[in-house]
MDTraj code that builds the backbone (N, CA, C; nanometers):
import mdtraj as md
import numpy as np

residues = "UNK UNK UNK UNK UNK UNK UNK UNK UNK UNK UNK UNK UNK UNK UNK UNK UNK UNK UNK UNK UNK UNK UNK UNK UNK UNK UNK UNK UNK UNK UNK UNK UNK UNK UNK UNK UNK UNK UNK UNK UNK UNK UNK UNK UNK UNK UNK UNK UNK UNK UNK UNK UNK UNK UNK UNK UNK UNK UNK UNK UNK UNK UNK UNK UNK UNK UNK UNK UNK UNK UNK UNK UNK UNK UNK UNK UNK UNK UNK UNK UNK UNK UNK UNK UNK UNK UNK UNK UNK UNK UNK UNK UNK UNK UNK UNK UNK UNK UNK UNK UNK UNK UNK UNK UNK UNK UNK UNK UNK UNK UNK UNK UNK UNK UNK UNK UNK UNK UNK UNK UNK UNK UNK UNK UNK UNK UNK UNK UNK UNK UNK UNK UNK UNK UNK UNK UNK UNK UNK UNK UNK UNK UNK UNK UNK UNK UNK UNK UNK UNK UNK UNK UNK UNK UNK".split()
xyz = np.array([
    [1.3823, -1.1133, -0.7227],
    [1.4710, -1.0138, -0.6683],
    [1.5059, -0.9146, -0.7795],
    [1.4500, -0.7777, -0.7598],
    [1.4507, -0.6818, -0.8770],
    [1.4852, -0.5467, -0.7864],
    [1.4872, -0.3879, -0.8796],
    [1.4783, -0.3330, -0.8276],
    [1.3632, -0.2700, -0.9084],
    [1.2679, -0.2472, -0.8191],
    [1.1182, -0.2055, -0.8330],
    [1.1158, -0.0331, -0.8497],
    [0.9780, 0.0038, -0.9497],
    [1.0113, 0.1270, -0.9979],
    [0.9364, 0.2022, -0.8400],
    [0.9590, 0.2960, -0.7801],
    [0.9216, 0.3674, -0.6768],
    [0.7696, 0.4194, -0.7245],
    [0.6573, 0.3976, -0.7188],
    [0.5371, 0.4539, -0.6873],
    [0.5680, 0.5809, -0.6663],
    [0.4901, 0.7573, -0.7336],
    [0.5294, 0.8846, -0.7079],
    [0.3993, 0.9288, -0.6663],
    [0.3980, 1.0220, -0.6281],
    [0.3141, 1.1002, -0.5139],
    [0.1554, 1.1270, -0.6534],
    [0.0380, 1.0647, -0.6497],
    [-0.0856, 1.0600, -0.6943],
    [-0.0868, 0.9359, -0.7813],
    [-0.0310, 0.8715, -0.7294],
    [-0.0693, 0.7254, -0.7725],
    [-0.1364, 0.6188, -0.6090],
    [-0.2700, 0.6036, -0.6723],
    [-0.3944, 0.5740, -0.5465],
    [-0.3490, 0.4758, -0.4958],
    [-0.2240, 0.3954, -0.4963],
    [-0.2031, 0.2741, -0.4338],
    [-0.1500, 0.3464, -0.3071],
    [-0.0414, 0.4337, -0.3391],
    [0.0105, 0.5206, -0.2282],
    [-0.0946, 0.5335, -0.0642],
    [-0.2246, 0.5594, -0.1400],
    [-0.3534, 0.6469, -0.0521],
    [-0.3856, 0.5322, 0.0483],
    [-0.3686, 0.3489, 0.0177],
    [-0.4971, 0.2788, 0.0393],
    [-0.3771, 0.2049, 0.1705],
    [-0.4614, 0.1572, 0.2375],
    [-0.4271, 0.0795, 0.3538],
    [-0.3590, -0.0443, 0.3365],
    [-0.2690, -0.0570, 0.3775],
    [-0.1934, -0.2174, 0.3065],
    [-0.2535, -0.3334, 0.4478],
    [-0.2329, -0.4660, 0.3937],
    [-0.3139, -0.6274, 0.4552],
    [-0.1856, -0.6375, 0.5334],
    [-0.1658, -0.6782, 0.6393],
    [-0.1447, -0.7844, 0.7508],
    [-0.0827, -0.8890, 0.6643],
    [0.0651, -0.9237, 0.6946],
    [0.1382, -1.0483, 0.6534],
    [0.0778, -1.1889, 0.7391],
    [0.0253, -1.2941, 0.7071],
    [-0.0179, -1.3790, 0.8040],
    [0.1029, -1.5014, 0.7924],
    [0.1620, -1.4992, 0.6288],
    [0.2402, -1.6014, 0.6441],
    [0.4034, -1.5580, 0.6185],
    [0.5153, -1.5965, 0.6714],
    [0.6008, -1.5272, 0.6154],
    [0.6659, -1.6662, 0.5309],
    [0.6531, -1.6280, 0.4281],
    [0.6485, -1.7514, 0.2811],
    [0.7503, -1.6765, 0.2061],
    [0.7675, -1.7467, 0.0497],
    [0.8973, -1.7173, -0.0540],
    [0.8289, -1.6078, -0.0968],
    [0.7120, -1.6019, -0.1142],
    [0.6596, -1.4501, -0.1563],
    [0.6986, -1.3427, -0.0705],
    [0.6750, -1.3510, 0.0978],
    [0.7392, -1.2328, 0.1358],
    [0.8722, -1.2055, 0.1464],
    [0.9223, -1.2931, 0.1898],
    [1.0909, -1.3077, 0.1025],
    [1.1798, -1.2477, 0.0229],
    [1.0606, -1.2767, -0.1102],
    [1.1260, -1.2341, -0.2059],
    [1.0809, -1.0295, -0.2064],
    [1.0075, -1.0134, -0.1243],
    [0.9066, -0.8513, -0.1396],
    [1.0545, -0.7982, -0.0543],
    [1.0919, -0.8697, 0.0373],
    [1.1889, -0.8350, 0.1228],
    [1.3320, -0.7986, 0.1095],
    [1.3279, -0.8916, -0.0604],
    [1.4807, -0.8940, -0.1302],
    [1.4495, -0.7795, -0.2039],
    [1.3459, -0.7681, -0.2789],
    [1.2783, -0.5980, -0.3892],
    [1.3084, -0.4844, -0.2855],
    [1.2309, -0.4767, -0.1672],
    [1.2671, -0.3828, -0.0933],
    [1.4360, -0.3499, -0.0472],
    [1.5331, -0.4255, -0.0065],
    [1.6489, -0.3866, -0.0692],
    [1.6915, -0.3775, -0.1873],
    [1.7128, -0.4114, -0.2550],
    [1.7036, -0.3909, -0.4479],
    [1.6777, -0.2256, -0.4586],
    [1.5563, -0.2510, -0.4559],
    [1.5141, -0.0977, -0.4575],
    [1.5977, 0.0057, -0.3681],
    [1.5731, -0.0330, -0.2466],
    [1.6371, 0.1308, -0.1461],
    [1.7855, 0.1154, -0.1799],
    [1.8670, 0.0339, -0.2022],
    [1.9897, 0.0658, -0.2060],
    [2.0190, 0.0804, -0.3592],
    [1.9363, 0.1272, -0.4385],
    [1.9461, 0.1881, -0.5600],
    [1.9211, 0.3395, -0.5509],
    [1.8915, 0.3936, -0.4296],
    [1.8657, 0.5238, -0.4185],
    [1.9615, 0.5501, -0.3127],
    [1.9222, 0.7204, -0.2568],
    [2.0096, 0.7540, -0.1416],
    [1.8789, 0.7702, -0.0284],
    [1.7990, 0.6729, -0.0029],
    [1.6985, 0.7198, 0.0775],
    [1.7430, 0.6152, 0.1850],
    [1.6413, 0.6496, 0.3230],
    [1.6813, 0.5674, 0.4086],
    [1.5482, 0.4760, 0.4867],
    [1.4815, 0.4760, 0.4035],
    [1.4195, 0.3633, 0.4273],
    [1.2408, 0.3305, 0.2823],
    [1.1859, 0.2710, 0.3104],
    [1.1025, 0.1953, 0.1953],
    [1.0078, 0.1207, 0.2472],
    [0.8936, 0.1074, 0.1939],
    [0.7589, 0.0686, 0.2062],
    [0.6999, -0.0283, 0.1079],
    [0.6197, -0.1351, 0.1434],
    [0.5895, -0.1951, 0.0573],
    [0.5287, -0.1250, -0.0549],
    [0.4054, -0.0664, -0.0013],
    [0.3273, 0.0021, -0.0780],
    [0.4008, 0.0842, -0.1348],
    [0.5409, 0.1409, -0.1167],
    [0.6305, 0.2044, -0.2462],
    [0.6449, 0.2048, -0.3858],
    [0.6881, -0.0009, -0.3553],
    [0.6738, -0.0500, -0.4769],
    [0.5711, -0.0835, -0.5445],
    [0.4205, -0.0936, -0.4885],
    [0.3222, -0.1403, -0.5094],
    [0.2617, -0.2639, -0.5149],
    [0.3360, -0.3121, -0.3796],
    [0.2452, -0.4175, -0.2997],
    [0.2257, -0.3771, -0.1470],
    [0.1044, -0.4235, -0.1400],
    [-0.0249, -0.3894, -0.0023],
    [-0.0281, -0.4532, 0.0889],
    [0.1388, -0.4749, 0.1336],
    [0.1277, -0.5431, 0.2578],
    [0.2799, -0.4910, 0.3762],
    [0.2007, -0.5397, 0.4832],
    [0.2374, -0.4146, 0.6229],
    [0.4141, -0.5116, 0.6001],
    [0.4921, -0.4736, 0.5521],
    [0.6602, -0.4613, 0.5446],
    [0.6908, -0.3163, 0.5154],
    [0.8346, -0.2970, 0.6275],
    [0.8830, -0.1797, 0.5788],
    [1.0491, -0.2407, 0.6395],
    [1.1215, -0.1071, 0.5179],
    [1.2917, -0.1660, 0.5390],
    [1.3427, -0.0357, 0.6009],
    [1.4135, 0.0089, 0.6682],
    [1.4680, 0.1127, 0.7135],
    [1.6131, 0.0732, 0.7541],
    [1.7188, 0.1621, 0.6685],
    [1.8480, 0.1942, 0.7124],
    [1.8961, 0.2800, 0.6669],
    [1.9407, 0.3827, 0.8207],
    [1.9782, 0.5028, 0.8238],
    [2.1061, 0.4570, 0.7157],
    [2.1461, 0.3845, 0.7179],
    [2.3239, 0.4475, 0.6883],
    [2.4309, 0.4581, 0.7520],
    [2.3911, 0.4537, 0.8392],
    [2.4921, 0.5047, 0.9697],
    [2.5774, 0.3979, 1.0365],
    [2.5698, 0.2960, 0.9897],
    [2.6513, 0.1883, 1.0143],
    [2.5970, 0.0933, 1.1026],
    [2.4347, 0.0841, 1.1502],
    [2.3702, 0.0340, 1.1760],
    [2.3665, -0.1107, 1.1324],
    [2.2690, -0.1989, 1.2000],
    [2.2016, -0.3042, 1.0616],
    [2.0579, -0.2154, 1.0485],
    [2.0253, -0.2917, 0.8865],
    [1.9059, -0.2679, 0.8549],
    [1.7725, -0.3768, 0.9164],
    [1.6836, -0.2795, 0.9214],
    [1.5380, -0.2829, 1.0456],
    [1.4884, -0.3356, 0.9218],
    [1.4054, -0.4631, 0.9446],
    [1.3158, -0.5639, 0.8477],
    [1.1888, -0.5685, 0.9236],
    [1.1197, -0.5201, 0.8903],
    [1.0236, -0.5294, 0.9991],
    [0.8680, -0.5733, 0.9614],
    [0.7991, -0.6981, 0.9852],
    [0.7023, -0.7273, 0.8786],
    [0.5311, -0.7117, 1.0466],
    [0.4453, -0.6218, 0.9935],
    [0.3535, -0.5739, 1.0766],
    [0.3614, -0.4989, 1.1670],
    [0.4578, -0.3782, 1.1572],
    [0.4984, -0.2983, 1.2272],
    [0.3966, -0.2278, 1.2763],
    [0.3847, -0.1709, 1.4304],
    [0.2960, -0.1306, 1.4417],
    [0.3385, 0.0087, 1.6003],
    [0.2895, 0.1023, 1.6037],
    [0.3675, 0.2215, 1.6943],
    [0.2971, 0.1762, 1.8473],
    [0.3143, 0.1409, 1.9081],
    [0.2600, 0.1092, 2.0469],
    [0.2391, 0.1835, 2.1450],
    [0.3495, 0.3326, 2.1088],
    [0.3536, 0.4482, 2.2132],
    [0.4618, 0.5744, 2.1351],
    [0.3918, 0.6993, 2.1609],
    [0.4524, 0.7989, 2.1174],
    [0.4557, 0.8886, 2.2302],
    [0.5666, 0.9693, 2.2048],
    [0.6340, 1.0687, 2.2997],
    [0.7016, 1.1677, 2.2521],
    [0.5911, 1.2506, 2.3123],
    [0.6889, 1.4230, 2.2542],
    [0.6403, 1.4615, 2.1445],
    [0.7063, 1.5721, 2.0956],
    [0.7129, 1.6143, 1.9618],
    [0.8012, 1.7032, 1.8946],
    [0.7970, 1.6732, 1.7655],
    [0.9366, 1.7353, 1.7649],
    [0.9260, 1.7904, 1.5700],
    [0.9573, 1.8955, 1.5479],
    [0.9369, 1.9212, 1.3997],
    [1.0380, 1.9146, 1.2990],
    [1.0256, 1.8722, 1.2029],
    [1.1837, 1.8746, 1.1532],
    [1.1080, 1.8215, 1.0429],
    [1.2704, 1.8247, 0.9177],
    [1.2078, 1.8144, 0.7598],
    [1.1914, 1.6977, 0.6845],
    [1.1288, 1.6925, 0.6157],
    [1.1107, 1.5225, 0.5816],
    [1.1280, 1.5252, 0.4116],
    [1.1686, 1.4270, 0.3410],
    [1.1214, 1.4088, 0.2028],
    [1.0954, 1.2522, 0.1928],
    [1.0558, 1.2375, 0.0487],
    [1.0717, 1.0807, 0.0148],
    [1.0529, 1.0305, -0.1054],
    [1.1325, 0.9162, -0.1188],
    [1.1249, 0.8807, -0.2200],
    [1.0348, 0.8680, -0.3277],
    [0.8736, 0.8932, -0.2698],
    [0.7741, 0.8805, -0.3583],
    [0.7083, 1.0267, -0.4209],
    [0.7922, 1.1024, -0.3452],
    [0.7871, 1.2638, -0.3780],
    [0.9369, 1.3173, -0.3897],
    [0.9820, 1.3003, -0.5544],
    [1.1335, 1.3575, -0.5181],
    [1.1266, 1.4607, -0.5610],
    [1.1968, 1.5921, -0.5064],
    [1.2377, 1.6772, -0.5555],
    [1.1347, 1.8018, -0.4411],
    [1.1324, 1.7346, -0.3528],
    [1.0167, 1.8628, -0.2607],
    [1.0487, 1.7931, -0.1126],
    [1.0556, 1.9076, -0.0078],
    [1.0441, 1.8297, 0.0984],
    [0.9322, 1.9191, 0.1954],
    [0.9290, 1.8780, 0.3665],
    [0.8893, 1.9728, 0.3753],
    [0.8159, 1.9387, 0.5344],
    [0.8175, 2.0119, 0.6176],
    [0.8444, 2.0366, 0.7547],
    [0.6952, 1.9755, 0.8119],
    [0.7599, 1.8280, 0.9313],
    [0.6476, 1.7400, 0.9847],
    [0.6280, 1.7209, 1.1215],
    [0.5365, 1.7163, 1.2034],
    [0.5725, 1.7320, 1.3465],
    [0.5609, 1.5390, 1.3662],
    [0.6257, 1.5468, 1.4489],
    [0.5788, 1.3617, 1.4459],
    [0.6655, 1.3709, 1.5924],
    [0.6559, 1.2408, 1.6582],
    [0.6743, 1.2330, 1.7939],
    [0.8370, 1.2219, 1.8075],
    [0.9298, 1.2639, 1.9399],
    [1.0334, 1.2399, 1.9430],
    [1.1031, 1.1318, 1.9616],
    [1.0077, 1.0017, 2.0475],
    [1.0649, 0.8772, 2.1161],
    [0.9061, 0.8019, 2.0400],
    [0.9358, 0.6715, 1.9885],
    [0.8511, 0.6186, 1.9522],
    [0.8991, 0.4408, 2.0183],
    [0.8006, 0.3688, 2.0380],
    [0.7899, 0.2133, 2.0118],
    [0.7174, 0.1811, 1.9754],
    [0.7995, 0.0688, 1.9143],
    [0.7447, -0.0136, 1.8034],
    [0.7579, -0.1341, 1.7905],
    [0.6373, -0.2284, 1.7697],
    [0.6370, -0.3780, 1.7956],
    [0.6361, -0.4402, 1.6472],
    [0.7032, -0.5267, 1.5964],
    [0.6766, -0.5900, 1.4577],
    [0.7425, -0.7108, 1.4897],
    [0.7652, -0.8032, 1.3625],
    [0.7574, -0.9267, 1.3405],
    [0.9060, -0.9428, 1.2323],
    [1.0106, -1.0174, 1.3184],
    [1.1360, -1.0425, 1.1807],
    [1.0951, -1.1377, 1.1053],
    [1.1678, -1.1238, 1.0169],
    [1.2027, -1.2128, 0.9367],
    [1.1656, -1.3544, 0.9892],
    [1.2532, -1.3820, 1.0900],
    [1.2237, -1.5029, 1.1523],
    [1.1674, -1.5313, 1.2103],
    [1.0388, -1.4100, 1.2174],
    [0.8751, -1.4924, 1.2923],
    [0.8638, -1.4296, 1.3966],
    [0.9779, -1.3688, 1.4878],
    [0.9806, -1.3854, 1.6295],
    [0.9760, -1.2517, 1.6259],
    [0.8868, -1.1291, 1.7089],
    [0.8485, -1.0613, 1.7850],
    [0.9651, -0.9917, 1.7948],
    [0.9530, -0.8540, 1.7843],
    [1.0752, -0.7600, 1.8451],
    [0.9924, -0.6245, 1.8849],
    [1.1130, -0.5514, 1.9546],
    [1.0654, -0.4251, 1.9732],
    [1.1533, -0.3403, 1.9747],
    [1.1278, -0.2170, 1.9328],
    [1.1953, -0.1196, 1.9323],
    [1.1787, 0.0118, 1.9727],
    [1.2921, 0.0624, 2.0657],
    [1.2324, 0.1787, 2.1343],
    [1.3848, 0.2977, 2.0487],
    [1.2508, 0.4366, 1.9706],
    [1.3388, 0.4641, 1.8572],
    [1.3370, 0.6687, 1.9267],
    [1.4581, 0.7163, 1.9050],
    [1.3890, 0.8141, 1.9411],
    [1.4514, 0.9193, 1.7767],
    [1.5152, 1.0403, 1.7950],
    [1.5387, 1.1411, 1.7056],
    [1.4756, 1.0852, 1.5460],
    [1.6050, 1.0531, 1.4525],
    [1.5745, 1.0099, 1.3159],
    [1.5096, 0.8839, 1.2677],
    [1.5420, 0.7614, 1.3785],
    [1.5050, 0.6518, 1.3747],
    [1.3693, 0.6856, 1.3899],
    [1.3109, 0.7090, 1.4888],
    [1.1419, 0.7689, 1.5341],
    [1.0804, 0.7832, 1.3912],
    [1.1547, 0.8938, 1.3708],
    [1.0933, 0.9945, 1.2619],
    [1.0799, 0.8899, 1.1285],
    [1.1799, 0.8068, 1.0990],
    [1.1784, 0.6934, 1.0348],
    [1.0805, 0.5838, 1.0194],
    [1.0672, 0.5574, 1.1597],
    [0.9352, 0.4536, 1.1741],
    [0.7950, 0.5335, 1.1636],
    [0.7757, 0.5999, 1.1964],
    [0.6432, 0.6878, 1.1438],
    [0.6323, 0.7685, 1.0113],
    [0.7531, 0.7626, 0.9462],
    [0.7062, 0.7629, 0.8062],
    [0.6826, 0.6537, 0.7224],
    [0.7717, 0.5481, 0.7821],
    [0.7293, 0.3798, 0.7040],
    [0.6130, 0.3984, 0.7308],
    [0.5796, 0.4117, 0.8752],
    [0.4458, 0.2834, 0.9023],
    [0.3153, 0.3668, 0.8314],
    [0.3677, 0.5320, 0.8460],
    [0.2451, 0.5717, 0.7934],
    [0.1873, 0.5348, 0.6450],
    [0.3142, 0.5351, 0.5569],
    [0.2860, 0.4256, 0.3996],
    [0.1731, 0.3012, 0.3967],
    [0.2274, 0.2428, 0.5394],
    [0.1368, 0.1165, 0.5505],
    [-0.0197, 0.1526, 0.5287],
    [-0.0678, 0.3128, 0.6072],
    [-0.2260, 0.3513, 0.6318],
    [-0.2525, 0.4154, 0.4963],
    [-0.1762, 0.4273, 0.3962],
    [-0.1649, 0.5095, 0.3066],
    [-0.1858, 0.6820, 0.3022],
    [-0.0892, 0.6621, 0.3797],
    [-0.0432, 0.8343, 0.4598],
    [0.0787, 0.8792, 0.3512],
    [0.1079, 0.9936, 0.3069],
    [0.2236, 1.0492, 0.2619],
    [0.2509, 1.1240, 0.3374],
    [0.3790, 1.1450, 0.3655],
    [0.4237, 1.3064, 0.4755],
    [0.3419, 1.4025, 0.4154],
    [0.3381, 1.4276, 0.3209],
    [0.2704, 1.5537, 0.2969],
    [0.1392, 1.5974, 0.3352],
    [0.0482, 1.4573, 0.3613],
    [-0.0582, 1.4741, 0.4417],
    [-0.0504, 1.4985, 0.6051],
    [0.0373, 1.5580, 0.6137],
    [0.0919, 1.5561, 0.7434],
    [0.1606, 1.6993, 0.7180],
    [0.2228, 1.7690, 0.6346],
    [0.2544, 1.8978, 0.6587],
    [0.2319, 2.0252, 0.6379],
    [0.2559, 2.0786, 0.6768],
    [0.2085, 2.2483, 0.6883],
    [0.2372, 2.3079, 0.5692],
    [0.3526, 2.2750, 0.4850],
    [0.3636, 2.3215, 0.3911],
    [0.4620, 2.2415, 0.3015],
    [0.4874, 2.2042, 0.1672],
    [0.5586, 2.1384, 0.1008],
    [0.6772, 2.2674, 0.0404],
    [0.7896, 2.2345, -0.0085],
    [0.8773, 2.3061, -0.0251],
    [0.9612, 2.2294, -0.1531],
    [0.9553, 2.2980, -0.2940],
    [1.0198, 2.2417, -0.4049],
    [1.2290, 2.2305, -0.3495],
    [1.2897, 2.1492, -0.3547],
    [1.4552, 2.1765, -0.3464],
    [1.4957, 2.2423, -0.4540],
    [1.5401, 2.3331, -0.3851],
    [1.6560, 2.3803, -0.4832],
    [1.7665, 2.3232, -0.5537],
    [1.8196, 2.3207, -0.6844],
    [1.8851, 2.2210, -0.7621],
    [2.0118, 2.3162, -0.7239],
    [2.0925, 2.2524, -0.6860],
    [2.2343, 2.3574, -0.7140],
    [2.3047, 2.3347, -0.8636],
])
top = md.Topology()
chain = top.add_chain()
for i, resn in enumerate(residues, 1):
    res = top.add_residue(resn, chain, resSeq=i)
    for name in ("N", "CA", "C"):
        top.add_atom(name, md.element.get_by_symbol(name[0]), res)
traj = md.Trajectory(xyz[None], top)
């Protein structure tokens, strides 16, 4: 249980497709305890295995919002709906963001913690959330996905 250094945007682990959890053991566990470690050392709202630089289909997502946090091990999008454009950044690209079309209502089937099957039907930020995890999993960055990247302005 650490907090893991974030993987940044041209490092090839980012690029590559992460493996299928088959067992959920002290190893994923513990990937599960790093992945909080890590995101709640930042102000982001959610994290990828392949963030930290391991290659396997986990992702953590919490808005913040007073939610619980989404553990989700083989997440996978089952159905998309709509579309909708709006701005994205991330943790593995800080300091740039930059405008992504991705669907408005998404579901999504994965695996808790405790083995057992869930689903989730996500629509506005949450959506937009799960299709930026899961895309980490294919080794997708938003940016391969947008029209244009945009440096932030520092105030």
């Amino acid at each position: 249980m650490a907090i893991k250094d974030i993987l940044k945007f041209g490092d090839k682990t980012l690029t590559r497709v992460s493996r299928r959890v088959e067992k959920i053991d002290e190893e994923v566990l513990s990937l599960i305890q790093d992945l909080k470690d890590t995101l709640y050392n930042t102000d982001g709202v959610g994290l990828a295995a392949p963030q930290i630089g391991v290659l396997k289909r986990v992702i953590l997502i919490d808005l913040r919002d007073g939610s619980e946090p989404i553990i989700l091990i083989n997440p996978k999008i089952t159905k998309k709906i709509g579309r909708v454009e709006d701005i994205e950044g991330c943790l593995s690209y800080p300091g740039y963001e930059g405008e992504v079309v991705r669907p408005r209502r998404v579901i999504v089937l994965g695996i808790t913690l405790e083995g057992n099957e869930v689903e989730y039907t996500a629509e506005g930020f949450l959506a937009r959330a799960f299709c930026h995890e899961i895309d980490h999993l294919d080794g997708i960055i938003y940016t391969d996905r947008c029209k244009k990247v945009y440096k932030i302005e520092e105030e």
